[in-house]
Wavefront OBJ file of the C-alpha trace (Angstrom):
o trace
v -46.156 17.129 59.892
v -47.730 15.113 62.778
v -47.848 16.297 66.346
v -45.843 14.614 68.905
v -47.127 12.627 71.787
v -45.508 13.260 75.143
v -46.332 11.607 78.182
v -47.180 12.941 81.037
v -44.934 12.956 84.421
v -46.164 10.014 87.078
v -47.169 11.796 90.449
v -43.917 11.057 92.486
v -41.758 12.636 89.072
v -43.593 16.024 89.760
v -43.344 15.619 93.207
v -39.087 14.951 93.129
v -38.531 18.727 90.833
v -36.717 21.080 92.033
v -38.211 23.877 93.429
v -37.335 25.527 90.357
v -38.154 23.529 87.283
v -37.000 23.767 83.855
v -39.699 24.432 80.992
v -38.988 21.132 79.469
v -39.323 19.820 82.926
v -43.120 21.604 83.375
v -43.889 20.378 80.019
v -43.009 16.963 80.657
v -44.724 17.280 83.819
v -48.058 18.386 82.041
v -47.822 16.321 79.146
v -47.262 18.656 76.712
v -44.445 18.635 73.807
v -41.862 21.109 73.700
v -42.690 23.327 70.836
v -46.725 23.763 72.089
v -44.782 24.559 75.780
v -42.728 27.242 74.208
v -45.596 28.865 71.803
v -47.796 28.995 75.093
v -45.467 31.135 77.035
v -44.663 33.355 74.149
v -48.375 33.885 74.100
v -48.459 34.872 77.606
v -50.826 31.779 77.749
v -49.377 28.886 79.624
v -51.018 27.613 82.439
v -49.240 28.094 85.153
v -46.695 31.513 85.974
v -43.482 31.736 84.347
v -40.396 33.097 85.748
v -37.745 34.292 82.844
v -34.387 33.988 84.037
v -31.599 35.001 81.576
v -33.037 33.076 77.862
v -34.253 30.600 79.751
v -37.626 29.915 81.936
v -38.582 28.035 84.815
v -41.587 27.090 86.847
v -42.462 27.074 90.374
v -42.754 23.645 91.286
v -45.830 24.629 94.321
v -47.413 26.064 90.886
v -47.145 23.025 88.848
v -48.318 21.285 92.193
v -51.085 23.643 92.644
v -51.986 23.230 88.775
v -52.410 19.851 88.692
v -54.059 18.917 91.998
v -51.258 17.829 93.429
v -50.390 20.988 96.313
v -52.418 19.292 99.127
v -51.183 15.950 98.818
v -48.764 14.576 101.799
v -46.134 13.984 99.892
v -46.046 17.388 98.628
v -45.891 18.579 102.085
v -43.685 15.851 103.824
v -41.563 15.466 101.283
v -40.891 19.412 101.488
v -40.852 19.271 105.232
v -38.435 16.113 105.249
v -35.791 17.631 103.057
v -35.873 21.026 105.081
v -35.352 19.240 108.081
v -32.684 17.294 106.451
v -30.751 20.623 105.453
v -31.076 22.103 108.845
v -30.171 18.849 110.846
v -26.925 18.870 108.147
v -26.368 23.181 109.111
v -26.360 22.209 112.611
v -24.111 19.554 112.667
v -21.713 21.300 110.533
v -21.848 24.326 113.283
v -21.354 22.127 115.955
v -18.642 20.797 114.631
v -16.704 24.136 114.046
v -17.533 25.296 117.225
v -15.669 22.636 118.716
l 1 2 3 4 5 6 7 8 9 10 11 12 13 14 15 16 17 18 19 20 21 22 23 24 25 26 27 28 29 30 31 32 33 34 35 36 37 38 39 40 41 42 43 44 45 46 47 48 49 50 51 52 53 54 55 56 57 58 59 60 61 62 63 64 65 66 67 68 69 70 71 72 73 74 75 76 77 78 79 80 81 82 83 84 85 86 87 88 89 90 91 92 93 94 95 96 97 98 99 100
C-alpha cells in the first residue's frame, strides 16, 4: 500500500476557514492525508488542539494560524476585523430598521 500525497492549503485557503474548521479541513490545511490526521489525534499527538464535538472534531482556525506562521499576518487580522465589522454594520441596520 503506498501513502497518499496531499497538498497543502495556499495561504489565503487557511486564511478563508471558518473559525471552526473541520479535521479534513486542518489536514488539508497542513498537508497531511486523512488517515495520518485521524491516527494523530487518536494518539493525543496532533499538532495543534482538538476540540471533540459529538463524533466529530474540529480545529481552531487562530490555532492552525498560530501553527503555521500565519497568526500575525494582516490578513489574518483584517480579514477577521473586516468581517466583524461587516456583521455589526448588518446588526445595526437591521435594528434601525425595526425601530422605525
Amino acid at each position: 500500500m503506498s501513502a497518499k500525497t496531499t497538498a497543502a492549503l495556499t495561504e489565503n485557503e487557511v486564511l478563508a476557514l471558518p473559525a471552526m474548521a473541520t479535521a479534513e479541513q486542518a489536514f488539508a490545511a497542513l498537508g497531511i492525508g486523512r488517515d495520518l490526521g485521524y491516527r494523530l489525534i487518536k494518539e493525543a499527538e496532533f499538532p495543534v488542539p482538538v476540540v471533540p464535538l459529538g463524533r466529530t472534531y474540529r480545529v481552531r482556525r487562530r490555532d492552525l494560524l498560530a501553527f503555521l506562521g500565519l497568526g500575525n499576518s494582516d490578513a489574518a487580522r483584517g480579514g477577521a476585523l473586516t468581517a466583524s465589522s461587516e456583521r455589526n454594520n448588518e446588526t445595526a441596520a437591521k435594528q434601525i430598521g425595526s425601530a422605525r
